[in-house]
TIVO-2410 file (N, C-alpha, C; in nm, 3 decimals):
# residues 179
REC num residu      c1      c2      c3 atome chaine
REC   1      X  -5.897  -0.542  16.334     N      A
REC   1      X  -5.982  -0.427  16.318    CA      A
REC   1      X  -6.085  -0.422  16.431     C      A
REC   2      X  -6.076  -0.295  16.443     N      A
REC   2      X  -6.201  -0.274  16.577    CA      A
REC   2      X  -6.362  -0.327  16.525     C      A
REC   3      X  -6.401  -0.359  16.618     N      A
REC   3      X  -6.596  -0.371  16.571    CA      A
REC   3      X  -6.665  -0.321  16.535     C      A
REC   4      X  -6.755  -0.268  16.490     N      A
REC   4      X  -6.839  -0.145  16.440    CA      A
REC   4      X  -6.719  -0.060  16.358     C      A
REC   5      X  -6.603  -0.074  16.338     N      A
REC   5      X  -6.540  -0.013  16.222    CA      A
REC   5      X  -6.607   0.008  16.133     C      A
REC   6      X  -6.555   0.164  16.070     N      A
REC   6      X  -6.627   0.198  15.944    CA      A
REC   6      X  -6.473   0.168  15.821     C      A
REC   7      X  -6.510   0.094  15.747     N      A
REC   7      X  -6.382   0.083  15.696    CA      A
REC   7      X  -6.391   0.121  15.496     C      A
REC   8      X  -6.261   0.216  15.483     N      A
REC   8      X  -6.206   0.280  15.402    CA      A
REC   8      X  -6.134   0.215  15.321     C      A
REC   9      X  -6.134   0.219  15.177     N      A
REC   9      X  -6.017   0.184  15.058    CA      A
REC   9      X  -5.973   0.311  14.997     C      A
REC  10      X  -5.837   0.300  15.018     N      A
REC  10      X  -5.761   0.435  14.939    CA      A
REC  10      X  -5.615   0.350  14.866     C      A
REC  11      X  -5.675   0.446  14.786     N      A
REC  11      X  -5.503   0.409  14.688    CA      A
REC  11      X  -5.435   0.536  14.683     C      A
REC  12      X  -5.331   0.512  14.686     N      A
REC  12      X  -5.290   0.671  14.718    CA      A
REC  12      X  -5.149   0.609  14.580     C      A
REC  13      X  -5.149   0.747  14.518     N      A
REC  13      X  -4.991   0.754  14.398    CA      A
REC  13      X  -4.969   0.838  14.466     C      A
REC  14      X  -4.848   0.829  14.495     N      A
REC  14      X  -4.735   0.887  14.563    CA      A
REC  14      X  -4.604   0.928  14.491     C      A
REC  15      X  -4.561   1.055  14.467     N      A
REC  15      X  -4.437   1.108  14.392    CA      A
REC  15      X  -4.402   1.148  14.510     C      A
REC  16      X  -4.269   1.154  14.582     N      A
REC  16      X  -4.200   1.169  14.674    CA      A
REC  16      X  -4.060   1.192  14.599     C      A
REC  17      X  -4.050   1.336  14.578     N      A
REC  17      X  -3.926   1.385  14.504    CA      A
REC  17      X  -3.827   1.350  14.604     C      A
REC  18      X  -3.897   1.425  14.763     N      A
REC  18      X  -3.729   1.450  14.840    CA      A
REC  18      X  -3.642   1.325  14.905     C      A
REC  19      X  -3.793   1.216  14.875     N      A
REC  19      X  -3.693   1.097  14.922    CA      A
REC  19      X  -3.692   0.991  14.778     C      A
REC  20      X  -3.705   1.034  14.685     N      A
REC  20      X  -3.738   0.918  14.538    CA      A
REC  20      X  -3.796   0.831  14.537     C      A
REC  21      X  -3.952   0.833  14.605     N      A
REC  21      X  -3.991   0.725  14.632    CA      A
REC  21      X  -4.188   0.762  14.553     C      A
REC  22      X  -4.151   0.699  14.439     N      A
REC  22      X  -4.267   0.703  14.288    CA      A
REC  22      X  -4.342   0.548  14.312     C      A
REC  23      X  -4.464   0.552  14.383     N      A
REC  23      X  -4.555   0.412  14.395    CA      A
REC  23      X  -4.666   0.429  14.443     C      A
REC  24      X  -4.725   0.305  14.391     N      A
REC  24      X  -4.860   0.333  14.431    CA      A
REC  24      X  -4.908   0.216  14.532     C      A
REC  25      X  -5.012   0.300  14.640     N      A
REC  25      X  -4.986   0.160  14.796    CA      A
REC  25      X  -5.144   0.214  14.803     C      A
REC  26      X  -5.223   0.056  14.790     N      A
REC  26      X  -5.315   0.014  14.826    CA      A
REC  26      X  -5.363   0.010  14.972     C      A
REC  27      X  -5.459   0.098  15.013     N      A
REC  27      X  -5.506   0.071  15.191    CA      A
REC  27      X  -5.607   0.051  15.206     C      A
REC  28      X  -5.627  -0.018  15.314     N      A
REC  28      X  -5.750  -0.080  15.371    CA      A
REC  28      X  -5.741  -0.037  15.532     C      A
REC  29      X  -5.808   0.098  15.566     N      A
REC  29      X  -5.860   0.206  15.662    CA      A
REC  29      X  -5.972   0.107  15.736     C      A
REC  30      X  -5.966   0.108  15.867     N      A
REC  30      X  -6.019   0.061  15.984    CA      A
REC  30      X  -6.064   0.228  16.049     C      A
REC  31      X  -6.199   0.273  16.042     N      A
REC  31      X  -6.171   0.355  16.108    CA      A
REC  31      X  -6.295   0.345  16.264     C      A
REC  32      X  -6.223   0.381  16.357     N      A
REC  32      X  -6.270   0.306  16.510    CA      A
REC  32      X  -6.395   0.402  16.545     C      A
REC  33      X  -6.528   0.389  16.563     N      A
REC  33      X  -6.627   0.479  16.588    CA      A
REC  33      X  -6.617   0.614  16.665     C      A
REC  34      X  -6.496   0.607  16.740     N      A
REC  34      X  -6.448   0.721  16.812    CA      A
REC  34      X  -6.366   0.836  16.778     C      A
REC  35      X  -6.316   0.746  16.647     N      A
REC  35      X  -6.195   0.821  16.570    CA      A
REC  35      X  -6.266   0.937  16.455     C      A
REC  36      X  -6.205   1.022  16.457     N      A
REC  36      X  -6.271   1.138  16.354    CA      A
REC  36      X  -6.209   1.101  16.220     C      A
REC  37      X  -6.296   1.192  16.155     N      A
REC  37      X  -6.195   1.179  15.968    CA      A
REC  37      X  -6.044   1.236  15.976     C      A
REC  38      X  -6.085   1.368  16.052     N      A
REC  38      X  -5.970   1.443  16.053    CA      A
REC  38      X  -5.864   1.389  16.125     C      A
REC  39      X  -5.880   1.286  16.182     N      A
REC  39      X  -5.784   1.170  16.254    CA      A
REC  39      X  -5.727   1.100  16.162     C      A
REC  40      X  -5.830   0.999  16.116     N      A
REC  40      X  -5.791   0.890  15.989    CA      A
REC  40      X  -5.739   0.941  15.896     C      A
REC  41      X  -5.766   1.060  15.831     N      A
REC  41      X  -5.709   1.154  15.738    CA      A
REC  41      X  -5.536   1.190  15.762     C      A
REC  42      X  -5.485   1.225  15.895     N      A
REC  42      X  -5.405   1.262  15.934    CA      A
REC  42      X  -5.277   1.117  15.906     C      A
REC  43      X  -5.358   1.002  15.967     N      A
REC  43      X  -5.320   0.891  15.946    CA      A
REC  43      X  -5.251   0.878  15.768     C      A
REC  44      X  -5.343   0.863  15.712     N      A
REC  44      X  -5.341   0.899  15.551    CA      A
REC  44      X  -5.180   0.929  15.508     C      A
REC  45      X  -5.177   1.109  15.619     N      A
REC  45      X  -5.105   1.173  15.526    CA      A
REC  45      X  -5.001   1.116  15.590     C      A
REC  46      X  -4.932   1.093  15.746     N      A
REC  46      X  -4.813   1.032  15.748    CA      A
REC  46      X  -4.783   0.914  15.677     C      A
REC  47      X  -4.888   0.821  15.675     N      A
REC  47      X  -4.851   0.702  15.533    CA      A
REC  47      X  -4.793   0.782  15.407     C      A
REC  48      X  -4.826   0.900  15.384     N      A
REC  48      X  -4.783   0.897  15.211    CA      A
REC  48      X  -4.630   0.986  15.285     C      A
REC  49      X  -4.642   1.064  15.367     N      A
REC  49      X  -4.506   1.066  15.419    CA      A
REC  49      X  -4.415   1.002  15.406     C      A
REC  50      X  -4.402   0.904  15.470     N      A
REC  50      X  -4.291   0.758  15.477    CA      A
REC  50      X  -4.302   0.672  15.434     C      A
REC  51      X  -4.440   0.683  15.334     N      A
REC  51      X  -4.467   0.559  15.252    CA      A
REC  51      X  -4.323   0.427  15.232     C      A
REC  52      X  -4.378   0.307  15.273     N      A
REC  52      X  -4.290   0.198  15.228    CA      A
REC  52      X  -4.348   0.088  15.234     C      A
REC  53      X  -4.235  -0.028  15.203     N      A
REC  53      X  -4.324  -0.159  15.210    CA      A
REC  53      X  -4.344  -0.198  15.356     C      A
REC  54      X  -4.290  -0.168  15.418     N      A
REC  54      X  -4.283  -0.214  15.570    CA      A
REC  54      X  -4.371  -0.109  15.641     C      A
REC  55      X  -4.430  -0.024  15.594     N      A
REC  55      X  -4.478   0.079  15.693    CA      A
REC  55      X  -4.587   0.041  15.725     C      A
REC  56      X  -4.652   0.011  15.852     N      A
REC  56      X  -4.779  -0.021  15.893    CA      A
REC  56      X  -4.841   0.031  15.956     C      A
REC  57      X  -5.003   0.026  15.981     N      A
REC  57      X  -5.069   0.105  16.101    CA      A
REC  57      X  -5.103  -0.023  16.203     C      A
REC  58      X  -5.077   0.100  16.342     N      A
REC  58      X  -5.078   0.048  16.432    CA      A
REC  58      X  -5.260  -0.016  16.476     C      A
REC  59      X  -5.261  -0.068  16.547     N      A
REC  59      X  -5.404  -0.165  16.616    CA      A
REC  59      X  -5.514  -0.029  16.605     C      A
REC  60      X  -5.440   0.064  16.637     N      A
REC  60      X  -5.573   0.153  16.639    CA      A
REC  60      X  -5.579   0.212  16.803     C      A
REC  61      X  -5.707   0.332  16.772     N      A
REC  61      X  -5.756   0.443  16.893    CA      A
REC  61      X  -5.704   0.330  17.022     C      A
REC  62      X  -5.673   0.371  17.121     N      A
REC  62      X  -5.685   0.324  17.254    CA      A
REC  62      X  -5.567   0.208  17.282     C      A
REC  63      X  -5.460   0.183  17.181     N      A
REC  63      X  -5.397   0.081  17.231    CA      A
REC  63      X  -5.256   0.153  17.222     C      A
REC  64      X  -5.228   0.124  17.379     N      A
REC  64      X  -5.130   0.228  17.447    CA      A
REC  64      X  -5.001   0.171  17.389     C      A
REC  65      X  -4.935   0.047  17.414     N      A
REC  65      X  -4.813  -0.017  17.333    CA      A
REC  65      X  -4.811  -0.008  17.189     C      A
REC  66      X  -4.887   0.075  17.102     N      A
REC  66      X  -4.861   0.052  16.971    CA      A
REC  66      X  -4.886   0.203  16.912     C      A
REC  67      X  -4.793   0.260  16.833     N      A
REC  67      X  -4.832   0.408  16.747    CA      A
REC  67      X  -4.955   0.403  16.670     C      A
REC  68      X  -4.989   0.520  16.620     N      A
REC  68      X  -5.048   0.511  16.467    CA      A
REC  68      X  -5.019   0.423  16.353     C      A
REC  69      X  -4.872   0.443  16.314     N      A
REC  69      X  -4.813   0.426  16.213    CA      A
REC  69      X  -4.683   0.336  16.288     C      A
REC  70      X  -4.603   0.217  16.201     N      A
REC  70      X  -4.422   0.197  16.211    CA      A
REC  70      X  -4.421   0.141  16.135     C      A
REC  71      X  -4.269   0.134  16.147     N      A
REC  71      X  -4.199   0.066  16.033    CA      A
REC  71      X  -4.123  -0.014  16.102     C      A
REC  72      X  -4.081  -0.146  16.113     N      A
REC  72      X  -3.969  -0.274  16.145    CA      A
REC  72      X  -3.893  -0.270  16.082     C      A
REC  73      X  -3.779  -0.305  16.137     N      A
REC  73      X  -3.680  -0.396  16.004    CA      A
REC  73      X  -3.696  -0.551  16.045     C      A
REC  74      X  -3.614  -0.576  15.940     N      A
REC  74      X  -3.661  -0.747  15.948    CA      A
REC  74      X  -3.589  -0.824  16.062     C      A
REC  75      X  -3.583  -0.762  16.152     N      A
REC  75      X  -3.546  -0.870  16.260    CA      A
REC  75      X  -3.642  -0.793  16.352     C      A
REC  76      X  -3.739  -0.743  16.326     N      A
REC  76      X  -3.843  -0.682  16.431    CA      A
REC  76      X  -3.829  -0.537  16.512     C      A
REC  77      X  -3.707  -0.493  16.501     N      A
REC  77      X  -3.682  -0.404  16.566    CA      A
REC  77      X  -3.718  -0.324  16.532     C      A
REC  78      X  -3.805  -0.201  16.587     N      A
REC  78      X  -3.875  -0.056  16.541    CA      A
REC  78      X  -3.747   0.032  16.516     C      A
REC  79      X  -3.802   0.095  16.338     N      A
REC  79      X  -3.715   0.175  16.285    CA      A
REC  79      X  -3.776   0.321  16.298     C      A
REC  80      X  -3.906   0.287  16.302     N      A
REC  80      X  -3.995   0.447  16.266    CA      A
REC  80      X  -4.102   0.432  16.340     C      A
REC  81      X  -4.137   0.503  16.474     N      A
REC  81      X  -4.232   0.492  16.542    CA      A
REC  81      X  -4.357   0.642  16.534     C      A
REC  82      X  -4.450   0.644  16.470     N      A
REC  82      X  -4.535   0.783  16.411    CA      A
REC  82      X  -4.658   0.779  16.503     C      A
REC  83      X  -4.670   0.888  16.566     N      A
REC  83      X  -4.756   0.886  16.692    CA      A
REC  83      X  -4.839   1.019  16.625     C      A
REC  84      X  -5.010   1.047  16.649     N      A
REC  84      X  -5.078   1.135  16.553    CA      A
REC  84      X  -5.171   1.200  16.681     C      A
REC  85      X  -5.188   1.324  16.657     N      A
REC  85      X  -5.231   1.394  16.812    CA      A
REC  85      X  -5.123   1.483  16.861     C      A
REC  86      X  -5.165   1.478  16.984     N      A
REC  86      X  -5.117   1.528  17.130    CA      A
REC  86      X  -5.060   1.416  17.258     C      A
REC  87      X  -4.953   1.323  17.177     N      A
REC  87      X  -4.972   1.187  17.283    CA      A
REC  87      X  -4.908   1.276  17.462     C      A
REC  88      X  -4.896   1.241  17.513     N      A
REC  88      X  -4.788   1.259  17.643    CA      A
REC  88      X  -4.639   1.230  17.652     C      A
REC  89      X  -4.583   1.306  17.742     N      A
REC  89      X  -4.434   1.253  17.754    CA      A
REC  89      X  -4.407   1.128  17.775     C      A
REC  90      X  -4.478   1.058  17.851     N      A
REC  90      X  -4.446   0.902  17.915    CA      A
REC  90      X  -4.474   0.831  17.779     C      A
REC  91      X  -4.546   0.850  17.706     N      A
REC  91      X  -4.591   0.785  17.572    CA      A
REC  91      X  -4.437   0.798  17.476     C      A
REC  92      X  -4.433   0.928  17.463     N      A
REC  92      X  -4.292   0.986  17.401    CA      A
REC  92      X  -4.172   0.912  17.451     C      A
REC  93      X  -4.169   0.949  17.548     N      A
REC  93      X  -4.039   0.879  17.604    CA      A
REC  93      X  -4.015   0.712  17.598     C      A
REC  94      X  -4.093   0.680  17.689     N      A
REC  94      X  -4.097   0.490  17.610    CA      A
REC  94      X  -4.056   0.455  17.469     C      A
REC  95      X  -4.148   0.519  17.345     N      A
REC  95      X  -4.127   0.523  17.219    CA      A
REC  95      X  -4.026   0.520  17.181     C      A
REC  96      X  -3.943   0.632  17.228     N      A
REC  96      X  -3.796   0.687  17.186    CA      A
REC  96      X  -3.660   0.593  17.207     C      A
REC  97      X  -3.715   0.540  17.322     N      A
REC  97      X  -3.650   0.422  17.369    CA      A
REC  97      X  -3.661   0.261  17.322     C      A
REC  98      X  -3.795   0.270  17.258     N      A
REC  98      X  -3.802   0.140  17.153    CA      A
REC  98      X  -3.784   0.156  17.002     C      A
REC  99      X  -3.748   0.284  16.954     N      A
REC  99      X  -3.756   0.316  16.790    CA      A
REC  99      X  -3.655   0.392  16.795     C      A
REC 100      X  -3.582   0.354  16.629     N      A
REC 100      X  -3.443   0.463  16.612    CA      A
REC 100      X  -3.520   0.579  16.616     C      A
REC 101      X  -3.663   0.588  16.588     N      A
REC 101      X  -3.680   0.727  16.529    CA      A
REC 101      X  -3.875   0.751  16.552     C      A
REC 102      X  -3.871   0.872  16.628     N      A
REC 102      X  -3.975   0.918  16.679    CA      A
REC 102      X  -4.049   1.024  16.581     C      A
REC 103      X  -4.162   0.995  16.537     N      A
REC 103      X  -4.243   1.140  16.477    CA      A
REC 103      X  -4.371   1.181  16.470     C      A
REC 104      X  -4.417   1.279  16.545     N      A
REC 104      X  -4.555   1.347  16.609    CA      A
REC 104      X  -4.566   1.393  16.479     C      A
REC 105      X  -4.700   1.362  16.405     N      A
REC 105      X  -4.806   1.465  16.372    CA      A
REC 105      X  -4.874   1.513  16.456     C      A
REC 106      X  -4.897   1.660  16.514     N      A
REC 106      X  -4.972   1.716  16.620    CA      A
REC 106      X  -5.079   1.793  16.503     C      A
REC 107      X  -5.191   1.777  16.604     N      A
REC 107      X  -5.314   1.889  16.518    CA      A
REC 107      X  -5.364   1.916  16.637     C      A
REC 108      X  -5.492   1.976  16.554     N      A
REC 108      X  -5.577   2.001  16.678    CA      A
REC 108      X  -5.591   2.185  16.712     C      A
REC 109      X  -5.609   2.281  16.627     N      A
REC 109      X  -5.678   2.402  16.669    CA      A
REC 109      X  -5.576   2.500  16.748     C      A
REC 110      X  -5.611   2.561  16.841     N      A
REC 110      X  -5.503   2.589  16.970    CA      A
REC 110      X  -5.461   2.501  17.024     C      A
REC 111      X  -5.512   2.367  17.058     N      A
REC 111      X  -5.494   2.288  17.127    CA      A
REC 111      X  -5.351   2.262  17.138     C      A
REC 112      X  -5.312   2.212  17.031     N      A
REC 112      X  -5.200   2.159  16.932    CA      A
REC 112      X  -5.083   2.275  17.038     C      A
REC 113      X  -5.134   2.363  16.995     N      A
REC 113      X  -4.999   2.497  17.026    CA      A
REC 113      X  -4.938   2.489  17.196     C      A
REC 114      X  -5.105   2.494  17.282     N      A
REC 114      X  -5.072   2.504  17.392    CA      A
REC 114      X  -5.028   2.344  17.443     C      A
REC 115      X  -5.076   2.221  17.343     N      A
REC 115      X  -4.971   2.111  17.428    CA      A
REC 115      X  -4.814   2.134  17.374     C      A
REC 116      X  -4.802   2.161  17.265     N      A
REC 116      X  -4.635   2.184  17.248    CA      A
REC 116      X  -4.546   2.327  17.334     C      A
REC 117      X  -4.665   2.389  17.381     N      A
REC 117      X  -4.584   2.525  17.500    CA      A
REC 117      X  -4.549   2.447  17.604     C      A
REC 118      X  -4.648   2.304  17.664     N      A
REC 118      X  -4.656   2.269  17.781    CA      A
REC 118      X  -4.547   2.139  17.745     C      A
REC 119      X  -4.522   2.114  17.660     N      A
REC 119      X  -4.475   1.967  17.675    CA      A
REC 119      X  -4.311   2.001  17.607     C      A
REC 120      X  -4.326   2.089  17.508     N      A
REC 120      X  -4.155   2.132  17.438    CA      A
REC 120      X  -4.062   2.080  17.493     C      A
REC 121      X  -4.030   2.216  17.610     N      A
REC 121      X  -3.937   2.176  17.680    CA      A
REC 121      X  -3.850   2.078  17.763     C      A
REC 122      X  -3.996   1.974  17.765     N      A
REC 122      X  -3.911   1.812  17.876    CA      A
REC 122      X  -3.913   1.761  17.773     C      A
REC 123      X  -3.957   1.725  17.605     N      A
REC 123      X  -3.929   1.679  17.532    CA      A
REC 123      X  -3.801   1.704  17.424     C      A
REC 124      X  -3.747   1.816  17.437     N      A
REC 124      X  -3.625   1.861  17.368    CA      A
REC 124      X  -3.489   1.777  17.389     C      A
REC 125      X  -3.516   1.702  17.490     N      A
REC 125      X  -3.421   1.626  17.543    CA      A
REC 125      X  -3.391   1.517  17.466     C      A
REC 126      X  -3.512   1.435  17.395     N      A
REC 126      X  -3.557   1.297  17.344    CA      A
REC 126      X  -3.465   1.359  17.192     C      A
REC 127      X  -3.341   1.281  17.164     N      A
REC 127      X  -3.260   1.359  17.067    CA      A
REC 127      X  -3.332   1.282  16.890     C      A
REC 128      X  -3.414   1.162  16.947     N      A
REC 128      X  -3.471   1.081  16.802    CA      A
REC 128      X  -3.626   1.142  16.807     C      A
REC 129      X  -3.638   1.259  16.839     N      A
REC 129      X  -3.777   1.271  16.818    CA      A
REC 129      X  -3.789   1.386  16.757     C      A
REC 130      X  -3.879   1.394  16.657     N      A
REC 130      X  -3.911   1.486  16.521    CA      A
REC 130      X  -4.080   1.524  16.550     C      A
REC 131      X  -4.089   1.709  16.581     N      A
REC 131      X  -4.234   1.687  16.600    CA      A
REC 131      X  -4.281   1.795  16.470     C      A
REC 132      X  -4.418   1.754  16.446     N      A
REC 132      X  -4.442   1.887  16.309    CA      A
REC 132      X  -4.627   1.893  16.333     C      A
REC 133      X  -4.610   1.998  16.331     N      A
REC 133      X  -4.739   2.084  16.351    CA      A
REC 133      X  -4.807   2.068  16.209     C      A
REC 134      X  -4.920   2.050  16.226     N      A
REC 134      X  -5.006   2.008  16.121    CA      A
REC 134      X  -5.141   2.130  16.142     C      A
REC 135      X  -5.113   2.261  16.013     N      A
REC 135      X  -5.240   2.358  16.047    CA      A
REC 135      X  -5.371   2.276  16.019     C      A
REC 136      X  -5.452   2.342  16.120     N      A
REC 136      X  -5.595   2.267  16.104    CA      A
REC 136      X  -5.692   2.289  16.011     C      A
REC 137      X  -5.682   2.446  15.911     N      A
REC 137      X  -5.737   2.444  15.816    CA      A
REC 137      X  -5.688   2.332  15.736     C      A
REC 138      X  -5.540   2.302  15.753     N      A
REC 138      X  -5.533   2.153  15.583    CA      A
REC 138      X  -5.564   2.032  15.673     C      A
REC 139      X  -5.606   2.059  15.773     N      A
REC 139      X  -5.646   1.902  15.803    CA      A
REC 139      X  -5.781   1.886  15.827     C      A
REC 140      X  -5.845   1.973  15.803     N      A
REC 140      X  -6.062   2.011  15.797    CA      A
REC 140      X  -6.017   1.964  15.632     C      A
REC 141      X  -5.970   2.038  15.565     N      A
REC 141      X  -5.973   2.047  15.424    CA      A
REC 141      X  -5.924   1.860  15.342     C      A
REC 142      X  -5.809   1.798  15.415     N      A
REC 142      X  -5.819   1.654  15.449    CA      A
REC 142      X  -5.953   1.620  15.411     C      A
REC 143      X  -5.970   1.619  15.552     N      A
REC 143      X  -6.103   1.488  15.595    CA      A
REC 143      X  -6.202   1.554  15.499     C      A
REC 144      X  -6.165   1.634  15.417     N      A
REC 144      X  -6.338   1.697  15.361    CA      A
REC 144      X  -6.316   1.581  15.200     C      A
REC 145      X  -6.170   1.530  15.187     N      A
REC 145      X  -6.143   1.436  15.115    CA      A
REC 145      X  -6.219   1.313  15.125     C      A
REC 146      X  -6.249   1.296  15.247     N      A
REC 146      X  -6.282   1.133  15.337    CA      A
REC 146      X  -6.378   1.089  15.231     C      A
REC 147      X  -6.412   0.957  15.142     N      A
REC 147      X  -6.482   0.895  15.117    CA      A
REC 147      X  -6.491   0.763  15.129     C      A
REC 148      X  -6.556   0.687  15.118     N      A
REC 148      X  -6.550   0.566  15.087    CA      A
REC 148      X  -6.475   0.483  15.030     C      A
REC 149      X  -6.430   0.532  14.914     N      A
REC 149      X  -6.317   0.456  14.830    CA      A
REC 149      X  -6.260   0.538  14.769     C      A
REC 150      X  -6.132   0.614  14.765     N      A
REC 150      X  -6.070   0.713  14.767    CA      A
REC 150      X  -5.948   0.686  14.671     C      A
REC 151      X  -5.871   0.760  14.554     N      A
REC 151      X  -5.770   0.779  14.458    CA      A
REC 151      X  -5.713   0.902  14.520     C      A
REC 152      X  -5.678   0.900  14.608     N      A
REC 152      X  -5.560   1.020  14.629    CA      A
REC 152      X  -5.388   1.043  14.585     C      A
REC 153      X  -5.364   1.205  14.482     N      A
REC 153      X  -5.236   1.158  14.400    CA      A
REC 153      X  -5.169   1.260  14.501     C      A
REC 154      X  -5.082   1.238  14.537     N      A
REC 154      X  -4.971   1.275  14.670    CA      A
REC 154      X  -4.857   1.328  14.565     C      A
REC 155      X  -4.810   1.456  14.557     N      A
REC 155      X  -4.678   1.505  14.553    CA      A
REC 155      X  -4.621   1.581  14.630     C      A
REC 156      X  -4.490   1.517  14.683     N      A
REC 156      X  -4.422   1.575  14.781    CA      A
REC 156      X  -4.279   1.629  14.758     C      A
REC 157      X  -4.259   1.749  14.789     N      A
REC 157      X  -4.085   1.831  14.781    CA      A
REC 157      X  -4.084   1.912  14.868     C      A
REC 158      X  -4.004   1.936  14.932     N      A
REC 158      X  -3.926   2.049  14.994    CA      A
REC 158      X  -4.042   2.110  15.108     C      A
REC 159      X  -4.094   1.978  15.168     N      A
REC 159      X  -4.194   2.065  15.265    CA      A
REC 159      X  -4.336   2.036  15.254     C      A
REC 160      X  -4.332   2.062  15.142     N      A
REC 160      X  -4.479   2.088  15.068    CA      A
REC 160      X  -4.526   1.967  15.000     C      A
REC 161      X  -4.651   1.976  15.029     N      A
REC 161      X  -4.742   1.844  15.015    CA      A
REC 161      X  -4.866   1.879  14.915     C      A
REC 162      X  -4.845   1.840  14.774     N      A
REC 162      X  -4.996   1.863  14.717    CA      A
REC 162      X  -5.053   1.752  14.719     C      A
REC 163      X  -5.216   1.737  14.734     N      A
REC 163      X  -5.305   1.657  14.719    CA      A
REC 163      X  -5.408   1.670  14.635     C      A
REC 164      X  -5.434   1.559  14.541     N      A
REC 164      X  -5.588   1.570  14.447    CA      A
REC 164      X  -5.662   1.445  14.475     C      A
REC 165      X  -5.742   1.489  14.476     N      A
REC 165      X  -5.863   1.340  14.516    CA      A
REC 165      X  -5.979   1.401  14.411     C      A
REC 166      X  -6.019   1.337  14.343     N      A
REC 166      X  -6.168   1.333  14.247    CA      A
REC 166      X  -6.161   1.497  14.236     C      A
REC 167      X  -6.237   1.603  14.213     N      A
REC 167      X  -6.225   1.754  14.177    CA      A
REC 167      X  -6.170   1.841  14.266     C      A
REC 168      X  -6.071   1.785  14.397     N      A
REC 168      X  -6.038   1.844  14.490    CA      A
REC 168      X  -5.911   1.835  14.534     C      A
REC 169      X  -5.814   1.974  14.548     N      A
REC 169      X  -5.686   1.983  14.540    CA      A
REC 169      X  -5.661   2.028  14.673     C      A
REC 170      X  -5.562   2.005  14.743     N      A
REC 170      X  -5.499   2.090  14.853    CA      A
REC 170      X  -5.355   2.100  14.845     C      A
REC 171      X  -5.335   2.199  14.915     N      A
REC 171      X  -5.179   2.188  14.952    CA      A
REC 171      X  -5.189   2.233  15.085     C      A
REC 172      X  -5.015   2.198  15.101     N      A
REC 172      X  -5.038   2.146  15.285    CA      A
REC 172      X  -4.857   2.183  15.267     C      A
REC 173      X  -4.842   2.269  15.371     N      A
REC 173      X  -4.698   2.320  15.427    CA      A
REC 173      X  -4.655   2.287  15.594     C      A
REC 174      X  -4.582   2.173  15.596     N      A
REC 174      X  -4.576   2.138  15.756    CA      A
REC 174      X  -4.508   2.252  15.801     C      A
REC 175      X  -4.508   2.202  15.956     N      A
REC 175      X  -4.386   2.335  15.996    CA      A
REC 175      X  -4.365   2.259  16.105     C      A
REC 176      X  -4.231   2.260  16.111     N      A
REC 176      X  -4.118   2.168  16.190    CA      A
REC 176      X  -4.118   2.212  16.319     C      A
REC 177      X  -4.184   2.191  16.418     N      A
REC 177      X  -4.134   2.213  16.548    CA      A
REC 177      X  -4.021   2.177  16.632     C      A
REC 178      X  -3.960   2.074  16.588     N      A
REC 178      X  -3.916   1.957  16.652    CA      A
REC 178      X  -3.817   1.921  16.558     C      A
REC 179      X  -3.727   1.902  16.529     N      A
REC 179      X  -3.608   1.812  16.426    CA      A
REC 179      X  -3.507   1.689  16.542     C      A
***
């Protein structure tokens, strides 16, 4: 964990219709003084995404050899490499080449839009990489979740992502840029 970390407990219940995956996973959030909620939050939601026993977060902000999020199999080899942002192609590409399987959460405002106008096309190539646009109203509405010690109940089908945390509900509709 970074230094001056502000650090987070979330339990998240997780119903995951489209992949059958009903559990509940204890976290312990490192979050790096540089890093926003709406970052760590984002983090959050690809965990309840792919939730598993093997799924881990990466070292954190600033460390270029390691994602957000992966998953190993047991002989070490990267199965699921989850990168959160706007990373770069050279980032992308390396990745793709060390993991069966590549996947961008992008956010970020316009931002988000005009790096996927600028970057799409040399990335369409990378055939293990999955990218999905994350609107920024549900990811303000996220981090407005952010507490200290957090019960978040995750149901997921066909796309669609509901969330309740203490008197506060969202829903959240990705949209697939990238398959």
């Amino acid at each position: 964990m970074a230094s001056n970390a502000t650090i987070y407990k979330a339990l998240l219940q997780i119903a995951d219709m489209d992949r059958q995956h009903f559990q509940d996973h204890a976290l312990t959030l490192a979050r790096h003084p540089s890093e926003t909620e709406e970052r760590m939050m984002v983090r959050v939601l690809a965990f309840a995404l792919h939730a598993d026993d093997a799924l881990s977060f990466g070292r954190g902000v600033g460390t270029e050899d390691e994602p957000a999020l992966w998953r190993r199999d047991f002989t070490g080899a990267i199965d699921c490499w989850i990168e959160i942002g706007q990373p770069d192609e050279k980032t992308l590409r390396q990745a793709c080449g060390r993991s069966k399987q590549v996947i961008v959460y992008a956010y970020g405002a316009r931002s988000a839009e005009v790096w996927w106008a600028n970057q799409g096309p040399s990335l369409d190539r990378l055939k293990n990489l999955t990218v999905t646009l994350l609107p920024m109203e549900s990811v303000r509405a996220l981090a407005a979740m952010t507490q200290p010690t957090m019960q978040l109940e995750w149901t997921i089908q066909d796309g669609h992502i509901w969330i309740a945390g203490g008197a506060k509900t969202l829903h959240l509709e990705l949209q697939r840029l990238k398959s």
